[in-house]
C-alpha positions in Angstrom: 0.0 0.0 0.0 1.4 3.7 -0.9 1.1 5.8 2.0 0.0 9.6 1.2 1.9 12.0 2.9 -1.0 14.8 3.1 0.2 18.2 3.9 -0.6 20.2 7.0 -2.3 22.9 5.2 -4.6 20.1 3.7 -4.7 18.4 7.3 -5.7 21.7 8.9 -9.0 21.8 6.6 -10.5 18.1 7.8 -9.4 17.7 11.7 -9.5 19.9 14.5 -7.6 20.0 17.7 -8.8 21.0 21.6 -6.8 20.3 25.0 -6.9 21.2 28.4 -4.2 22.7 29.8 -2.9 23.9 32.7 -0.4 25.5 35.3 1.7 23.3 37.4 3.7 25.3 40.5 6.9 23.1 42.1 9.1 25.3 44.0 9.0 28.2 42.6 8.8 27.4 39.1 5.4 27.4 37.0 4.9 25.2 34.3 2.7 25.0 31.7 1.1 21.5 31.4 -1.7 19.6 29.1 -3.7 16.7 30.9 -5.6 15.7 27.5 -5.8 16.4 23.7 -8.6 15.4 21.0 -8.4 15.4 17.8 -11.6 15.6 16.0 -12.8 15.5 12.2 -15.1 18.6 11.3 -18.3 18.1 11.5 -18.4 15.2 12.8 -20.7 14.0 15.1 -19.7 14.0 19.1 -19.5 10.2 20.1 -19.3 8.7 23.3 -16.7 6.1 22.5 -13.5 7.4 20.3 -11.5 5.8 18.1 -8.4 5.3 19.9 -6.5 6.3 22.6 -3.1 7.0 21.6 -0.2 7.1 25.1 3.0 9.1 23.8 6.2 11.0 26.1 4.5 14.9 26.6 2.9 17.3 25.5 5.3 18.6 22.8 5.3 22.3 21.6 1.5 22.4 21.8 -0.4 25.2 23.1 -3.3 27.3 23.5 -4.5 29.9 20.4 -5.0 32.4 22.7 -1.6 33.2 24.0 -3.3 35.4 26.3 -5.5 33.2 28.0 -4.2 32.0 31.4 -4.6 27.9 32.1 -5.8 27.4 36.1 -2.9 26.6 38.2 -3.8 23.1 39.6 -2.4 20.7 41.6 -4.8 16.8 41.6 -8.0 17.7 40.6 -7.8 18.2 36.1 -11.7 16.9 35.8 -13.1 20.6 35.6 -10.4 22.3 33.2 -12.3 23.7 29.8 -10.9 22.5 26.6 -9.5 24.8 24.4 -8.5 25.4 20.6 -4.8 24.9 20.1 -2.2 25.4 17.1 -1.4 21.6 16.1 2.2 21.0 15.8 4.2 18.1 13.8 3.6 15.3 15.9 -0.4 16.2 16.0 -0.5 16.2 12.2 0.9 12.9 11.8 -1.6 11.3 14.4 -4.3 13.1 11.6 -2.7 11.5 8.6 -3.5 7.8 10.7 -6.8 9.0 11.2 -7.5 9.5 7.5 -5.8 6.5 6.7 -8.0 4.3 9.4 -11.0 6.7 8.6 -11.3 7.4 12.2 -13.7 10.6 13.7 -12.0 11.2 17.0 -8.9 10.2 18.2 -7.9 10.8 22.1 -4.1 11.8 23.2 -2.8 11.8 26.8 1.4 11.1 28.2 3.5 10.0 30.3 4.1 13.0 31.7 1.7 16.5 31.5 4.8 18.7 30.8 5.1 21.2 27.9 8.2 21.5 26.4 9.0 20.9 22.6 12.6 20.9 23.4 13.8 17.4 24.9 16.9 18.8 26.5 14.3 21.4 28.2 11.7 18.5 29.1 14.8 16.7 31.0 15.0 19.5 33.1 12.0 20.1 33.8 11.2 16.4 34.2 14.3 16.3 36.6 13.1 19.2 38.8 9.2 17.9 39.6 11.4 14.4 40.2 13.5 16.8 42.6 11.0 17.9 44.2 8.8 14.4 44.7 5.9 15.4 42.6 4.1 13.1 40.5 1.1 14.7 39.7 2.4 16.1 36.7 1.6 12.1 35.4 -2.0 11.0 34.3 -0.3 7.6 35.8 0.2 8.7 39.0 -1.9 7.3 41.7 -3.6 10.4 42.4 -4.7 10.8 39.1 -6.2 7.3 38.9 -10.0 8.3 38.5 -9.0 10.8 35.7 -6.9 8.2 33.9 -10.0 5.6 34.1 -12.0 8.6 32.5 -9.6 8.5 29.5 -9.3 4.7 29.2 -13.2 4.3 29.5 -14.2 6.5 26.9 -12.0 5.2 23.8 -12.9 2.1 21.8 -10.8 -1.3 22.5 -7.5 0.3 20.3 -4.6 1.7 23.0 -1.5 2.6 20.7 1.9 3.4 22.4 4.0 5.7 20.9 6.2 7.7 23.3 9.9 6.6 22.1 13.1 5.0 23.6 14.4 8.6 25.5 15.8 7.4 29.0 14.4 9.8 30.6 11.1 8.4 30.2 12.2 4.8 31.1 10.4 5.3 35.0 7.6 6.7 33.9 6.6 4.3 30.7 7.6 1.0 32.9 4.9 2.5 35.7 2.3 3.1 32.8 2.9 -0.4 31.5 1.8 -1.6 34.6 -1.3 0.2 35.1 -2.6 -0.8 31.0 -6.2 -1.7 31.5 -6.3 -5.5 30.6 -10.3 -4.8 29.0 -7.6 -2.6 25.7 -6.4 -3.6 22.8 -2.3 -2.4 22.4 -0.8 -1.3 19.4 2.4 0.0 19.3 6.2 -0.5 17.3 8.7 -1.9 19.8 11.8 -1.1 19.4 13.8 -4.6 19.5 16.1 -3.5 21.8 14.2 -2.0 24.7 11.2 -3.9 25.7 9.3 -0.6 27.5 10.1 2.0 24.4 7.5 2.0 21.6 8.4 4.2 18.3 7.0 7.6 18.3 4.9 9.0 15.3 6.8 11.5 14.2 10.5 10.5 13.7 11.7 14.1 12.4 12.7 12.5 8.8 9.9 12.4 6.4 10.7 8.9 5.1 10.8 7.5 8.1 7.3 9.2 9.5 6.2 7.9 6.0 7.5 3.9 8.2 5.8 4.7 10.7 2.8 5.3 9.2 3.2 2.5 7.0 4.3 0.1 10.1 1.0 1.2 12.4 -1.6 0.8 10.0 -0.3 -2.6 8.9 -0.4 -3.8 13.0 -3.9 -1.9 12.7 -5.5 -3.2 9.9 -4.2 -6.8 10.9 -5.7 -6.9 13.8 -2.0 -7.9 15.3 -1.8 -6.5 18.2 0.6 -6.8 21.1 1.6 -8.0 24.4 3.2 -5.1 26.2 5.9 -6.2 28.7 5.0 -6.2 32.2 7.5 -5.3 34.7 
């Protein structure tokens, strides 16, 4: 099968993209952090169950339209926090070009951890300081977070793709999520050989090889194949 690589401008017309985002304190830093992302065909019709729910590292570069709007700062309880429009980035419009290829209406995004950053040097750091600082909130897998997490799980059909990469960083974080997989899910996902917790992400930088990956997943989709994520 040919895989078209349809262009962001083109993307833009179809699907549109609304999160929730909010404001983290630790110490005295403020971050700014996104609990959930959907990405919707226009005019299509709401439904209760989406299409998938797709599990990848962060929150990426993504944020708000308004640059002016200010995102609650919040601490356990996300249930409440409204859903805004937001400027898709790279990673979003890939997740769109599966959607067209699996002809799926609403797709669901959530991450390892909450925090914004589309540099992954930056991410460490910040990743590093919550760590520092013995917060774990900033993680939809976090015990705390365990109702909201359900929410997510509950409201996407059987398909669970994992797609947050090999970075170290994440190691902790995509081991504990592994764990806490509701066993009712279908998982998807391209394991890299060589670490049996990383699963390749979307949007590989190169063209040909988001072009693989796009390939890759809709083969293990369209198969039916799905997989046995390790369990720690």
């Amino acid at each position: 099968m040919i895989i078209e690589f349809w262009k962001a401008d083109e993307l833009k017309k179809e699907f549109v993209v609304t999160a929730s985002f909010y404001q983290l304190k630790v110490g005295e830093k403020m971050f700014l952090c996104r609990n959930h992302a959907i990405i919707k065909r226009k005019g299509s019709i709401r439904k209760n169950i989406r299409d998938a729910l797709i599990i990848m590292a962060n929150p990426g570069s993504c944020q708000p339209q308004d640059t002016s709007s200010e995102p609650p700062i919040m601490q356990n309880n996300l249930s409440n926090i409204p859903y805004v429009p937001v400027n898709s980035d790279p990673t979003q419009y890939q997740i769109m070009r599966l959607m067209k290829l699996m002809d799926w209406k609403e797709v669901s995004i959530i991450n390892l951890s909450d925090l914004c950053s589309g540099n992954m040097s930056e991410f460490k750091q910040r990743l590093l300081h919550v760590e520092n600082h013995s917060v774990n909130s900033h993680s939809i897998f976090s015990e705390e977070r365990f109702i909201e997490r359900e929410k997510y799980f509950n409201a996407v059909d059987k398909k669970v793709i994992l797609a947050w990469g090999k970075d170290q960083s994440i190691k902790k974080l995509a081991i504990t999520a592994i764990k806490l997989l509701p066993e009712d899910k279908t998982l998807y996902g391209l394991k890299f050989p060589d670490q049996n917790w990383a699963y390749r992400h979307p949007n590989p930088m190169l063209k040909t090889r988001c072009i693989t990956w796009l390939e890759d997943i809709n083969r293990q989709l369209s198969s039916q194949h799905n997989i046995k994520a390790e369990k720690y």
